[in-house]
C-alpha positions in Angstrom: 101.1 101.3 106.1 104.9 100.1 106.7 105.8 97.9 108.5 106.9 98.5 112.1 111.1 97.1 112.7 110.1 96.0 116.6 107.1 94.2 116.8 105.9 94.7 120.8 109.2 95.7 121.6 110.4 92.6 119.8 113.9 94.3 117.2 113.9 91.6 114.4 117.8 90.6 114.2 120.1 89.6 111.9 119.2 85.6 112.3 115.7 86.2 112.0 115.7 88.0 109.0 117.7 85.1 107.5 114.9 82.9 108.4 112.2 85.3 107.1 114.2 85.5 103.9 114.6 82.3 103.3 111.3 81.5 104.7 110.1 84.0 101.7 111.5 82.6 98.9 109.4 79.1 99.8 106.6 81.0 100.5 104.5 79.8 96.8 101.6 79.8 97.6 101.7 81.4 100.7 101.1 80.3 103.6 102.8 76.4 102.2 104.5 74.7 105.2 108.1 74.7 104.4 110.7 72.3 105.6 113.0 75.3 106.8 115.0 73.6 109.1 116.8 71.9 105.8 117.2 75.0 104.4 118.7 76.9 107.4 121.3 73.8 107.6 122.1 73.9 103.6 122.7 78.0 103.3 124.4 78.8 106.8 126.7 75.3 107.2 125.1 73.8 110.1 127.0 70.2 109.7 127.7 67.7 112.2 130.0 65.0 111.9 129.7 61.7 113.1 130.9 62.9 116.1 128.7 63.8 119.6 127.6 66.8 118.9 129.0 68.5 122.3 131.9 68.2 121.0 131.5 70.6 118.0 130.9 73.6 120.1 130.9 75.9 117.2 128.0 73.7 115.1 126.1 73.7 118.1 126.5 77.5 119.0 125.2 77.9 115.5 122.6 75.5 116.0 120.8 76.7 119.3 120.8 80.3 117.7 118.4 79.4 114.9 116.6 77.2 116.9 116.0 80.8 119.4 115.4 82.7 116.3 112.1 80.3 115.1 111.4 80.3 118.5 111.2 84.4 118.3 109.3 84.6 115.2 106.5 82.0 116.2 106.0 84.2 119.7 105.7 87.4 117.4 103.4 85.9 114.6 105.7 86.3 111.9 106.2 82.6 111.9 104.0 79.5 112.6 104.7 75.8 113.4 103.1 73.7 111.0 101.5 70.3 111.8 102.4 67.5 109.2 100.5 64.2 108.2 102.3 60.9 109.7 103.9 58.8 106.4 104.0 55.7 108.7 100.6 56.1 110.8 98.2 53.5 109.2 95.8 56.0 111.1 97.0 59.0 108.9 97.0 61.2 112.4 98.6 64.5 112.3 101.7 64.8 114.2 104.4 67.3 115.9 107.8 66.5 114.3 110.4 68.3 116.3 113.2 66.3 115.8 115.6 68.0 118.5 114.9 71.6 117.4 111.1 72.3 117.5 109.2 72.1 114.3 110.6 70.8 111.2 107.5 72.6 109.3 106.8 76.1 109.0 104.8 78.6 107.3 105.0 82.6 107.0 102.0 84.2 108.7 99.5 87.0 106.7 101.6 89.4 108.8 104.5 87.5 108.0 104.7 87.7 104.8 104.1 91.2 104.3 106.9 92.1 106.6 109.1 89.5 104.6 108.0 91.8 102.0 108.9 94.6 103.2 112.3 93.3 104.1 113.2 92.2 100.6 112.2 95.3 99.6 114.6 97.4 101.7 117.3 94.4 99.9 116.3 95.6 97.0 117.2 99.9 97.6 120.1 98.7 99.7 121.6 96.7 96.8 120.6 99.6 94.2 122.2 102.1 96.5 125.5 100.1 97.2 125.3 99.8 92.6 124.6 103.5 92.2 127.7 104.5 94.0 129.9 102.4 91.6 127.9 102.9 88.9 128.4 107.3 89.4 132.1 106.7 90.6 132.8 104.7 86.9 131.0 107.9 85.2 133.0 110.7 87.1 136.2 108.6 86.3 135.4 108.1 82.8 134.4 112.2 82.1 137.7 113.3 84.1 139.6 110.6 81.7 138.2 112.4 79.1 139.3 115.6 79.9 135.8 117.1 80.1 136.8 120.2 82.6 133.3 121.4 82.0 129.7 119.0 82.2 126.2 119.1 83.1 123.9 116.5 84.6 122.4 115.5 81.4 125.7 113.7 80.7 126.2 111.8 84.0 122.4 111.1 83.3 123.4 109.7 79.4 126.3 107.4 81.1 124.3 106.5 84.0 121.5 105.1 82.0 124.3 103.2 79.8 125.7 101.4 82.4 122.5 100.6 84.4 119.7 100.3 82.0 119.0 96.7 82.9 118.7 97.7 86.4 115.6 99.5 85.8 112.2 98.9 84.1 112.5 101.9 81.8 113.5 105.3 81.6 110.9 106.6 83.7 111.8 105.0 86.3 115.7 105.2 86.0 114.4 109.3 85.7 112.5 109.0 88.9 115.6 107.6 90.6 118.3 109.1 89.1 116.6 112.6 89.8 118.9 115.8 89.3 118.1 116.2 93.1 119.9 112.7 93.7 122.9 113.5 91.2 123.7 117.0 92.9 123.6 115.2 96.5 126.0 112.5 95.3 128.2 115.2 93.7 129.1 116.6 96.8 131.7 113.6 97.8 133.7 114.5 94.0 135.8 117.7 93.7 133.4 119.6 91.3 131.5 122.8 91.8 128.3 123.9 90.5 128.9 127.2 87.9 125.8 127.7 85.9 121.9 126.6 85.1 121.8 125.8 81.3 118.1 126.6 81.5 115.4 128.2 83.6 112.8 125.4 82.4 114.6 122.5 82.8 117.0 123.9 85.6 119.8 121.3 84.6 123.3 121.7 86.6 126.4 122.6 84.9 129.7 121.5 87.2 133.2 121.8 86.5 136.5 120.2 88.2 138.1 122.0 91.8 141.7 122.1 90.8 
């Protein structure tokens, strides 16, 4: 079943999928409390100075709206504050540890973690999709600079799989994705025309430059 983009009429945002990514990639095993707060700091430059903090506005701004965006995920249950073990209690109690910006510790939720999934997935076709383009626009280049006035799909097919063989686990699934259906569709932003089936069985497209 996918996974819904608003959860209760909650749209997940740029910010918080930043958490949820990076909240994924900590996420071994899962459910692990993470010290995300660090993280968040480290890969989106939240750094104060020695300075008092209201007067680095734009550290601050930064600041509050990741601390709003955990704040979001814990109320939707994609999220959850973590309780951590004092190092310094000779009791050994567990303890909040806010720190000035709720929790320092959190962990990804059962339903947290499969829409963290679901979001690196869509990162995944996003960042294939953006490489297909290049990949197909390097092909079409390289049969005009051949001077090919005439080609079929089992040649863009040939180059394709050239260029982006690493990309995929195998042929059959750089066949499944690189169907003829996909190539025609893409063809229509190149001056070519279809003019031909080279057979009835394998109903391959034969396309030729618009002068």
């Amino acid at each position: 079943m996918p996974i819904p983009v608003k959860l209760h009429g909650f749209k997940l945002g740029k910010l918080e999928k930043n958490v949820i990514h990076l909240m994924r990639k900590g996420d071994e095993p899962h459910g692990k409390p993470i010290l995300i707060w660090n993280d968040i700091c480290q890969t989106y430059d939240i750094d104060f100075s020695a300075y008092p903090k209201k007067d680095q506005p734009e550290e601050l701004s930064k600041e509050k709206q990741y601390k709003c965006a955990l704040s979001r995920l814990v109320n939707v249950r994609i999220l959850k504050p973590e309780l951590i073990r004092s190092m310094s209690s000779k009791e050994n109690l567990l303890v909040l540890n806010p720190k000035g910006h709720g929790y320092n510790y959190y962990s990804l939720t059962d339903f947290g973690r499969l829409v963290a999934d679901k979001l690196y997935q869509e990162q995944l076709q996003k960042e294939r999709s953006l490489r297909a383009k290049v990949d197909l626009k390097k092909v079409m280049d390289k049969i005009w600079g051949a001077g090919c006035v005439e080609f079929a799909i089992d040649l863009i097919q040939s180059e394709l799989w050239q260029l982006s063989e690493g990309s995929f686990g195998g042929r059959a699934e750089f066949d499944k994705y690189w169907s003829n259906t996909k190539i025609g569709i893409m063809l229509k932003g190149y001056r070519v025309e279809p003019i031909m089936r080279v057979g009835k069985k394998d109903r391959h497209q034969k396309y030729r430059w618009i002068k």
